[in-house]
C-alpha positions as CSV (number, residue, x, y, z in Angstrom):
1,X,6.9,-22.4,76.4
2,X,7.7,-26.1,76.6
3,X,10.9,-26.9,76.7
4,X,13.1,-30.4,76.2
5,X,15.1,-31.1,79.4
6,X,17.8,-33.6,79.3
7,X,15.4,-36.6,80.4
8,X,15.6,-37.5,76.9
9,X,18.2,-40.0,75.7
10,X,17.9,-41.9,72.5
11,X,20.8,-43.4,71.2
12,X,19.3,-45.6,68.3
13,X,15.9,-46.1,66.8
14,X,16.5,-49.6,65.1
15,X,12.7,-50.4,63.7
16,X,9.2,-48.7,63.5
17,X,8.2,-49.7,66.5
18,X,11.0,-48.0,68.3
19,X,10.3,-44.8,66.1
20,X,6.2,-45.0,67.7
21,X,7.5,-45.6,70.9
22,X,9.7,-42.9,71.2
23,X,6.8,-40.4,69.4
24,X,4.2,-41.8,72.1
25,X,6.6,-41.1,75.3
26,X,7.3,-37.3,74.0
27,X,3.4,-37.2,72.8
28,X,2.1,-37.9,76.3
29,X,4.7,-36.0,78.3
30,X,3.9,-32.8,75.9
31,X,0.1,-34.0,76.6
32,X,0.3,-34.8,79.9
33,X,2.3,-31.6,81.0
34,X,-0.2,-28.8,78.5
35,X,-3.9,-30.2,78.6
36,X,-6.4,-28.7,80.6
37,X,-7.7,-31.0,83.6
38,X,-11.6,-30.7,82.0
39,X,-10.1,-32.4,79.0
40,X,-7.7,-35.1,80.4
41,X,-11.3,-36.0,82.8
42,X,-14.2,-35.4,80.6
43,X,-16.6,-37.7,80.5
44,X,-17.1,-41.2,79.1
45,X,-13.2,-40.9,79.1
46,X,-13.1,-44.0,81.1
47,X,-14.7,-45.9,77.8
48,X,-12.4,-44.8,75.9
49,X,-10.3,-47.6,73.8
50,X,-7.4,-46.0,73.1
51,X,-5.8,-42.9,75.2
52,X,-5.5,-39.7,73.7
53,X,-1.8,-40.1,73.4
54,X,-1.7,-43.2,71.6
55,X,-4.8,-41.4,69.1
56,X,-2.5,-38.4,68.9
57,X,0.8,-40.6,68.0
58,X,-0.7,-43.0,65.6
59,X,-1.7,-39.9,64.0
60,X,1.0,-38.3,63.4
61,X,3.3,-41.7,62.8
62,X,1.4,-41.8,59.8
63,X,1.5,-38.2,58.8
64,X,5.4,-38.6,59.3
65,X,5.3,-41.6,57.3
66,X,3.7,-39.7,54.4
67,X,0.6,-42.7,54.4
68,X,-2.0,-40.7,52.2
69,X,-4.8,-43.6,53.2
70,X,-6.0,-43.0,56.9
71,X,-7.8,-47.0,56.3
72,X,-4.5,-48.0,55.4
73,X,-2.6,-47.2,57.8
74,X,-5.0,-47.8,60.7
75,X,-5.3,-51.4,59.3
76,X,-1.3,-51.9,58.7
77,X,-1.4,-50.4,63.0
78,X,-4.1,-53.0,63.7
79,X,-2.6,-55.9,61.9
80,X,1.3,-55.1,63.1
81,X,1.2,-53.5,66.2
82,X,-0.8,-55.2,68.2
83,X,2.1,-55.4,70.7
84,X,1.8,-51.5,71.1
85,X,-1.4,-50.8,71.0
86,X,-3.4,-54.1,72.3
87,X,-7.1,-53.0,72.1
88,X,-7.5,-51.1,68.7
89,X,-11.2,-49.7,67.6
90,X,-12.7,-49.8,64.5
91,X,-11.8,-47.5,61.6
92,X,-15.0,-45.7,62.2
93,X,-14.3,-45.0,65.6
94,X,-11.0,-43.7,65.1
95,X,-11.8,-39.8,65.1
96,X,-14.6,-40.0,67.8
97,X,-12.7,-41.2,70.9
């Protein structure tokens, strides 16, 4: 069972992009520490655009946020968050990396 240690200390989230980065840092930790080495290294990972992780946590970020339109919200990421996520695939490409 995974447990939370005390290497977690966050003692405000002021904006949105501090809410994703905090989601992204647990996301891959949890990934990181409970995913199989054939999946972290399968192939054509390398040509991936965006990391598992940051797939996972934009994800979910919008699931938390309640944002029923998965176009929506993957065009709000693309057009505001370029500072978090730098390259950012198409729409269509979204579910397949």
């Amino acid at each position: 069972m995974l447990e939370f240690t005390n290497k977690y200390s966050i003692k405000e989230i002021t904006d949105l992009k501090d809410f994703i980065t905090v989601i992204y840092i647990l996301i891959d930790d949890i990934y990181q520490e409970t995913t199989p080495a054939h999946i972290k290294e399968r192939r054509n990972i390398k040509d991936a655009i965006l990391s598992d992780s940051e797939i996972i946590t934009i994800s979910i970020v919008g699931e938390l946020l309640t944002i029923d339109s998965e176009k929506a919200w993957l065009g709000f990421c693309r057009k505001n968050l370029r500072d978090l996520f730098s390259k950012f695939c198409d729409r269509t490409r979204f579910n397949k990396n």
